[in-house]
MARTIDO-831949 format. One record per residue (C-alpha): y, x negated, z. Coordinates in steps of 0.001 Angstrom, whole numbers, plus 500000, padded with zeros to 6 digits. Layout:
BEGIN
      Y      X      Z
      Y      X      Z
...
//
This chain:
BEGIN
      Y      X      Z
 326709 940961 394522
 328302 944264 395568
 326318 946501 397809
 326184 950225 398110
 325871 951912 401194
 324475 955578 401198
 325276 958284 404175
 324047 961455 404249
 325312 964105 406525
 325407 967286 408124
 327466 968931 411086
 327253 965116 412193
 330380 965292 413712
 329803 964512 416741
 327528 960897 415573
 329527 960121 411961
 332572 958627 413159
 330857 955487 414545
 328644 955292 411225
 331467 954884 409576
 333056 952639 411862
 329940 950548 411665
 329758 949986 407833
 333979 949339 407964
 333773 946886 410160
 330926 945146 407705
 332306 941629 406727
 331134 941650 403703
 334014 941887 401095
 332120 943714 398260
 330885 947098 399866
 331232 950313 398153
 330723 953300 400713
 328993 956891 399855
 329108 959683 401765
 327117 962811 400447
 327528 965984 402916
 325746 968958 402587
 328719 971214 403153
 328821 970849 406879
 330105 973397 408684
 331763 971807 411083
 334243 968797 410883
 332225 966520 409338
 334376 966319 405925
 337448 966081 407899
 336083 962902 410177
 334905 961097 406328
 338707 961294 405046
 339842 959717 408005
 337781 956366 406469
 339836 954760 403728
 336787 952710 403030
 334451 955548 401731
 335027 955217 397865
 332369 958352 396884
 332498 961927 399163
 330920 964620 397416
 330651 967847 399877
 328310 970654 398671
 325063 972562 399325
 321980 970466 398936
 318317 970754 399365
 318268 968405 402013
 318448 964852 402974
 316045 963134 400062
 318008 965392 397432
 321367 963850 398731
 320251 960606 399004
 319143 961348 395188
 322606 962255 393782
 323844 958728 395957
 321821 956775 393876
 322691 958120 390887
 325908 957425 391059
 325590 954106 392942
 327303 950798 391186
 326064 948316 393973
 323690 945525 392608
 321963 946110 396387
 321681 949659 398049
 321054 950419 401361
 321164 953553 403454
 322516 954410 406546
 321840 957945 408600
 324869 959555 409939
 323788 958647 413859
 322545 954998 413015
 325305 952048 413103
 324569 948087 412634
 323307 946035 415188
 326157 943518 414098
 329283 943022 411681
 327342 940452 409992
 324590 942754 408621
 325220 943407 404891
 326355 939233 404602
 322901 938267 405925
 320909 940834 403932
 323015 939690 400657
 322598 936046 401394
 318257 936957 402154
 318635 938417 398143
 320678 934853 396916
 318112 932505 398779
 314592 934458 398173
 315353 935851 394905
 313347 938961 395599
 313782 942301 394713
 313550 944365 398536
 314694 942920 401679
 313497 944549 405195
 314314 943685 408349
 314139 945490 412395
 315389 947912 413645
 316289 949817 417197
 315730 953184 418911
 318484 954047 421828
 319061 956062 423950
 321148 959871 423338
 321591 960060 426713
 322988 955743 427478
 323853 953947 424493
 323506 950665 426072
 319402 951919 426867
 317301 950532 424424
 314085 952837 424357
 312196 951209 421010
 312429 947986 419191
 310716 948542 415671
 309341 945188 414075
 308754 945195 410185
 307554 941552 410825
 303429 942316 410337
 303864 944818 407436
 302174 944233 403945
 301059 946191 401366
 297915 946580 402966
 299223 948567 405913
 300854 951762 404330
 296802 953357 405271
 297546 953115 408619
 300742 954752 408819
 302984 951776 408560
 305915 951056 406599
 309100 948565 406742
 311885 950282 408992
 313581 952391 406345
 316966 952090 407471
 316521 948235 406802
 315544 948562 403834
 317779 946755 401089
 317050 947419 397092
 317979 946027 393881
 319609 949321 392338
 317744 947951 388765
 314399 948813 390801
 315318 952450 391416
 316742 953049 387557
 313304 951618 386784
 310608 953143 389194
 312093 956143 390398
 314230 957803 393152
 313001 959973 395954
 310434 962755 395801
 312566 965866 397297
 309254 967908 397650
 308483 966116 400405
 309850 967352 403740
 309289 964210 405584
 307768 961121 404087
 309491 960974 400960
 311037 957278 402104
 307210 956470 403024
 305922 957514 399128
 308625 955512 397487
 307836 952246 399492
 303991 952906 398401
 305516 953188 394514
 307820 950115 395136
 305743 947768 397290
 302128 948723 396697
 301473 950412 392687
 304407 948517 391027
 304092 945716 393612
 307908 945126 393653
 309052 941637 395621
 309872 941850 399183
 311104 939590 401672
 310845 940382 405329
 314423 939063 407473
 313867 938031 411179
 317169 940042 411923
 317492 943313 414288
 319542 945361 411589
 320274 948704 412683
 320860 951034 416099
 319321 954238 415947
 319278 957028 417824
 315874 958111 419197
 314849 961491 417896
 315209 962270 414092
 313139 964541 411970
 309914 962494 411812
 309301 962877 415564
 311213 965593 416650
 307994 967538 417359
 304727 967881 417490
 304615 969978 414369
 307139 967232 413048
 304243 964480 413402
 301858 966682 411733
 304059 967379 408938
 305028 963519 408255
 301226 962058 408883
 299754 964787 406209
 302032 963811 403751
 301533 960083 404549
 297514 960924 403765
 299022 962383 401114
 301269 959945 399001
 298149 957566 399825
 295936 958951 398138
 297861 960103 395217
 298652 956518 394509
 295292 955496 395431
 294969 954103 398824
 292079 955433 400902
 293203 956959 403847
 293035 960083 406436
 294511 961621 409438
 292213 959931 412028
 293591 956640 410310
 296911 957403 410564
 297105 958773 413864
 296045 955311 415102
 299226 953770 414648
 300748 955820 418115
 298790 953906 420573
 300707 950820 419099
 304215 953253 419889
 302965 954003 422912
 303188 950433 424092
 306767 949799 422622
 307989 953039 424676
 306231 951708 427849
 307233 947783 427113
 310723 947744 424618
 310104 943922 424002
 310694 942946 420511
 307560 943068 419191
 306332 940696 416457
//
C-alpha cells in the first residue's frame, strides 16, 4: 500500500529540517511526501528543496493549517495518509512499516497509536507521554480523542466522509474523528507503538485563551453530531494531564 505523508508549514525553519529528516529516513519503500507551506517568510521553502524525497511542495497563502492540510488531501495518491506537523518527527525509522503492516493484519479502516511531548528547551526531556490505549467512541464527551499525529487513514474514507472543517480554529482534527469514529462509525484499530515526538507547546495549549478556544469547540462538534456534552465535562480531562506532567510514565 503506498502511504501519504502530509506537512504543513510556516516560518518552520528553524523545526522542518528534522521533519523531513524523520519521514526520509522512514523504511518504508512506498512513501509519497507533501509539503504544503503557507508562503513562509522565512527559509522554510528553501530547507523543503533540499529533500529529494518530498514529491508535492505547493507554497502559497492559506487560511491556515486545516485549509492546507485540505488541499494535501486532495491531491493525495496514498492508499494510507498520515500527517506530520513541521516540529514533530517519528519516534523510530520503523513507523510507517508497522502502521502499514497494523492496516494488512486488522483490516480496518483507521489505525492510532501514542504519542510524545518533549522538551523545547532538551530534546532528550520527555515532559508527556500521550496514550490512545483507553479511547473509544464513547470518550470524545470528555474531551478525548486518539493522538492526532498517530492517526493513520484509508484515503477512500476521506473521499467518502469528508475532509477538515477550516471554520474551526482549533478542533477541527477533534470534529472529524467524531464524523469518522463516532456518526459514520468508521473501523479503528488502536497500535501499542509510541509513534511520534512532539514538541510541547502547539496551538491547542499555547494559552489560556487557547484552551478555551479548543474546549468550546469540542462542546461544540459534540453536540452538533449529537453527543451530550459541556464545558464542566470537558474540562475534566486536565486533572488526568496534570498527572502525566507530574509523573511522564507511559500511561495505559
Amino acid at each position: 500500500m503506498k502511504v501519504t505523508l502530509i506537512t504543513v508549514a510556516y516560518n518552520s525553519a528553524k523545526t522542518i529540517r528534522k521533519t523531513l529528516e524523520s519521514i526520509a529516513s522512514q523504511d518504508y519503500p512506498d512513501i509519497e511526501h507533501i509539503v504544503i507551506d503557507g508562503a513562509s517568510k522565512d527559509n522554510t521553502v528553501d530547507i523543503v528543496k533540499e529533500f529529494k524525497h518530498v514529491h508535492r511542495l505547493i507554497s502559497e497563502p492559506d487560511k491556515g493549517m486545516w485549509d492546507g492540510l485540505n488541499k494535501g488531501l486532495a491531491i493525495a495518491e496514498g492508499d494510507i495518509i498520515g500527517m506530520l506537523n513541521s516540529d514533530d518527527v517519528y519516534a523510530e525509522n520503523t513507523i510507517i512499516s508497522q502502521v502499514v503492516a497494523a492496516f494488512d493484519k486488522h483490516k480496518v479502516d483507521t489505525i492510532y497509536g501514542d504519542i510524545q511531548f518533549i522538551s523545547n528547551k532538551d530534546p532528550g526531556k520527555v515532559v508527556r507521554y500521550y496514550s490512545s490505549k483507553k479511547f473509544h467512541p464513547g470518550r470524545f464527551r470528555y474531551g478525548y480523542m486518539p493522538a492526532h499525529p498517530s492517526f493513520f487513514v484509508k484515503r477512500a474514507v476521506y473521499e467518502k466522509y469528508g475532509h477538515f472543517k477550516p471554520d474551526y480554529k482549533i478542533a477541527a482534527d477533534y470534529d472529524l474523528m467524531i464524523r469518522f469514529l463516532k456518526v459514520h462509525q468508521v473501523s479503528y484499530q488502536y497500535l501499542d507503538l509510541m509513534m511520534v515526538n512532539m514538541l510541547i507547546g502547539g496551538m491547542s495549549n499555547d494559552s489560556l485563551k487557547s484552551v478555551y478556544i479548543l474546549n468550546k469547540e469540542i462542546v461544540r462538534t459534540c453536540r452538533e453530531n449529537g453527543i451530550y456534552t459541556n464545558l464542566f465535562i470537558v474540562s475534566l480531562k486536565y486533572f488526568r494531564k496534570v498527572f502525566e506532567l507530574i509523573n511522564p510514565a507511559r500511561q495505559h
